[in-house]
PADRENTI-894826 format. One record per residue (C-alpha): x, y negated, z. Coordinates in Angstrom, 1 decimal. Last residue first. Layout:
N
NODE    east   north      up
NODE       X       Y       Z
...
//
This chain:
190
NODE    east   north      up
NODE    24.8   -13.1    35.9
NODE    22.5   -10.7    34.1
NODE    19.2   -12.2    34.9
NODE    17.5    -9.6    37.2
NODE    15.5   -11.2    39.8
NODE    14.6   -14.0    36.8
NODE    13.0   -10.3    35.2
NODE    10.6   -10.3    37.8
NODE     9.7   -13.9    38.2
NODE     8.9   -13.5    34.6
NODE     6.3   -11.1    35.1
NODE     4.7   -13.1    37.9
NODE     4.2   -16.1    35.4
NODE     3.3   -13.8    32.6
NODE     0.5   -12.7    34.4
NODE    -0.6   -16.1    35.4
NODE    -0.3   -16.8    31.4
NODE    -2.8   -14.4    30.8
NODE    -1.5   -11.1    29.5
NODE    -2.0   -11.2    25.4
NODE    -5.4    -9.8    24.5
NODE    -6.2    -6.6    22.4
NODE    -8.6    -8.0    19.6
NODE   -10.6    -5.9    18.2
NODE   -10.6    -4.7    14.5
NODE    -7.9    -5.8    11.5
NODE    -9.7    -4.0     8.3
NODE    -8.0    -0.8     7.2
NODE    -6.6     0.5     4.1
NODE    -5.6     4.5     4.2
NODE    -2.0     5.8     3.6
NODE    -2.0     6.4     7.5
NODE    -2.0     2.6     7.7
NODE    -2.4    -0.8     4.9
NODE    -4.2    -3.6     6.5
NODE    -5.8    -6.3     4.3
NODE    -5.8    -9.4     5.2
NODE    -8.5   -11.6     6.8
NODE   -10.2   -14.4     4.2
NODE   -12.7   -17.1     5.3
NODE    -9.5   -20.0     5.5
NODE    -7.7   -18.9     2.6
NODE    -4.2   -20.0     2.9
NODE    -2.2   -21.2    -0.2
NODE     1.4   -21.4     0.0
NODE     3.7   -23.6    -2.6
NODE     7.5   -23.5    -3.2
NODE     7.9   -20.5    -1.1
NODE    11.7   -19.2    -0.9
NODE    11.8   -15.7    -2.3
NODE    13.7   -12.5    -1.2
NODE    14.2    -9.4    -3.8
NODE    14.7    -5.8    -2.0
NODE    15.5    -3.3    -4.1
NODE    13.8     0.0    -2.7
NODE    14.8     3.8    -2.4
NODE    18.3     2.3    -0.5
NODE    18.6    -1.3     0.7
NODE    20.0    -2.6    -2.3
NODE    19.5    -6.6    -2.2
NODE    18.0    -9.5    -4.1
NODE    18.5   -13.3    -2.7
NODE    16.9   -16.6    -3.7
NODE    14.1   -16.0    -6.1
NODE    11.5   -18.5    -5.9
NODE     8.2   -18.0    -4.8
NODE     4.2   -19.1    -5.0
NODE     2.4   -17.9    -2.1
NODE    -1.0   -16.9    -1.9
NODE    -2.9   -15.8     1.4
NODE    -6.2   -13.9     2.5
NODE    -6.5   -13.4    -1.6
NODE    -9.6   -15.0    -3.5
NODE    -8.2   -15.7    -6.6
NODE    -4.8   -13.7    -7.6
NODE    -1.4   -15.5    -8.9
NODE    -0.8   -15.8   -12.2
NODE     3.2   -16.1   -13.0
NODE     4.8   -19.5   -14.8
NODE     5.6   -21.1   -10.9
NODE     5.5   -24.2    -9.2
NODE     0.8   -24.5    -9.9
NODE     0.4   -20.9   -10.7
NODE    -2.1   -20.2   -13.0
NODE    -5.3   -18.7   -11.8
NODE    -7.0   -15.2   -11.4
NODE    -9.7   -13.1   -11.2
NODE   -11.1    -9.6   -10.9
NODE   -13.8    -8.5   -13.0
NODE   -13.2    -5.4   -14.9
NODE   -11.6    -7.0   -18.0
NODE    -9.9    -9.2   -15.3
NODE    -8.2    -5.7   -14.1
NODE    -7.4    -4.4   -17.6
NODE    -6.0    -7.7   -18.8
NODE    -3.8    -8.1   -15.9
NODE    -2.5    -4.3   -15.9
NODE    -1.3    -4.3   -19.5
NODE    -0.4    -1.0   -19.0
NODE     3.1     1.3   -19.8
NODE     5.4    -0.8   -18.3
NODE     3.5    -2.3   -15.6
NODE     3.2     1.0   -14.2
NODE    -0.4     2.7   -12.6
NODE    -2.4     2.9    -9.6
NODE    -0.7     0.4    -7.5
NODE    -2.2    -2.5    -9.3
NODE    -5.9    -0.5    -9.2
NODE    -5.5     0.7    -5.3
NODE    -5.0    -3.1    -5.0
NODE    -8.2    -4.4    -6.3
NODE   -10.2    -1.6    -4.9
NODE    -9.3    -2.9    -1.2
NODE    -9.7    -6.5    -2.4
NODE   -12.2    -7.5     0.1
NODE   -10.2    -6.9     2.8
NODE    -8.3    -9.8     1.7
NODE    -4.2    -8.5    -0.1
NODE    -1.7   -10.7     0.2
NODE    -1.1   -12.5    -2.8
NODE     2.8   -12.7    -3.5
NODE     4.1   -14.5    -6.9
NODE     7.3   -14.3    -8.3
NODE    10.3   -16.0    -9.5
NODE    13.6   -15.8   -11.1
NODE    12.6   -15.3   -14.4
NODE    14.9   -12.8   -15.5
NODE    15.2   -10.8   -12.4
NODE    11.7   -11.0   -11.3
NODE    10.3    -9.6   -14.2
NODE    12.6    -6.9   -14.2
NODE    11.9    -6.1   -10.8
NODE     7.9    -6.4   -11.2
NODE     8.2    -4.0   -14.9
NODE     9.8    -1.5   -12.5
NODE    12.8    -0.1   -13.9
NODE    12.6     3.8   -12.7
NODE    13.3     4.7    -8.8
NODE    13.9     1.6    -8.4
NODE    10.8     1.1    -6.0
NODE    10.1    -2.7    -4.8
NODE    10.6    -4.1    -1.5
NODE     8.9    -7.8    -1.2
NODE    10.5   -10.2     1.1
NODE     9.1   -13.6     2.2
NODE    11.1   -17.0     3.0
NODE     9.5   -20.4     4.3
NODE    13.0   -22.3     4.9
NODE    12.8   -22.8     7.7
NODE     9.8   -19.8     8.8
NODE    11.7   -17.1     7.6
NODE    11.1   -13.4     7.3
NODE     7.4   -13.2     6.0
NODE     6.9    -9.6     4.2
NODE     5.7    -7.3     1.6
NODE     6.3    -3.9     2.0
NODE     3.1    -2.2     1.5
NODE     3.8    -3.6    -2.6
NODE     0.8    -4.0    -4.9
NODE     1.9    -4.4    -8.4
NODE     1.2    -7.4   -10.8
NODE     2.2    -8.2   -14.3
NODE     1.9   -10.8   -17.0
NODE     4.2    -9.6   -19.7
NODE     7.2    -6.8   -19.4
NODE     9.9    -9.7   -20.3
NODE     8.6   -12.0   -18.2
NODE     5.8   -12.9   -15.9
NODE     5.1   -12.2   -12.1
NODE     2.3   -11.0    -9.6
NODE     2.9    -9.0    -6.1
NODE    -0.3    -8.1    -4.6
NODE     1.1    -7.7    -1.0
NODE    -0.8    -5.2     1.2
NODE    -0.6    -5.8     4.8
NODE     1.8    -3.1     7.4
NODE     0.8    -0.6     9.6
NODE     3.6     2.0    10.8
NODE     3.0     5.3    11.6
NODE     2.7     6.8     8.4
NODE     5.9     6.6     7.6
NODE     7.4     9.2    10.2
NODE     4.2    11.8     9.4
NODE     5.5    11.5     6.0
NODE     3.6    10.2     3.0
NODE     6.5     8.3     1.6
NODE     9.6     9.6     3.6
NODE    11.7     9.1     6.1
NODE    15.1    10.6     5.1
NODE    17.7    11.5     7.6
//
């Protein structure tokens, strides 16, 4: 069974919005990616699915240099990533366009790609692993340098729409846990 983009299926899941930047063969680029995400804590490792539906100028980039750049996405930067989604790396200079129109970047202090000022988070990556998983290539990096912005929430990506993180729903209190606990003690498979 298929899930697809748009779908009722996909559009229950929430997810941030990874500004992807690298260099290479297709030039500075950058692409915003809904799947973008942190799978490792030792070694710091993040995952970024991109389309192969036609040779992305982000895979390509990727697999020569061997690196890449993830920004996720402030809630600030909602236009920001509608523009690197908008259109393909191969046929735009998407950098120039976007920091003719005002949006910023810097150099990459362990890697040759920009990476994108004022992001939630930046983290500067080195390919380790790519995989098929089906509509999407999957390339896995190993952060070299990570960047937090202190001021910055991310960007939420849901329904197709971008979202801003709202109320906090609290986590049962640790006397809550306690009792919960003693519950499933009862029933520890022996």
């Amino acid at each position: 069974m298929d899930l697809p983009w748009g779908s009722d299926y996909a559009k229950k899941f929430v997810t941030n919005v990874g500004l992807i930047t690298t260099t290479g063969p297709k030039g500075d680029n950058i692409m915003a990616a809904e799947w973008t995400h942190f799978i490792s804590y030792s070694p710091g490792r993040i995952a970024v699915l991109v389309g192969k539906h036609y040779k992305k100028a982000t895979g390509v980039n990727i697999r020569k240099t061997k690196e890449f750049g993830v920004s996720i996405a402030a809630t600030d930067q909602n236009i920001l990533a509608s523009l690197a989604g908008k259109v393909s790396g191969n046929e735009y200079d998407k950098i120039s366009a976007l920091k003719e129109l005002g949006f910023k970047f810097y150099k990459g202090k362990k890697i040759k790609a920009l990476m994108v000022e004022g992001a939630c988070l930046n983290v500067e990556l080195k390919l380790v692993k790519i995989l098929d998983v089906g509509s999407h290539t999957m390339f896995i990096g190993e952060a070299l340098e990570a960047t937090p912005n202190p001021n910055k929430e991310p960007l939420a990506y849901h329904q197709n729409k971008y979202w801003h993180i709202g109320e906090n729903i609290h986590k049962p209190s640790q006397e809550e846990l306690a009792k919960m606990n003693d519950v499933f003690e009862k029933h520890r498979k022996k």
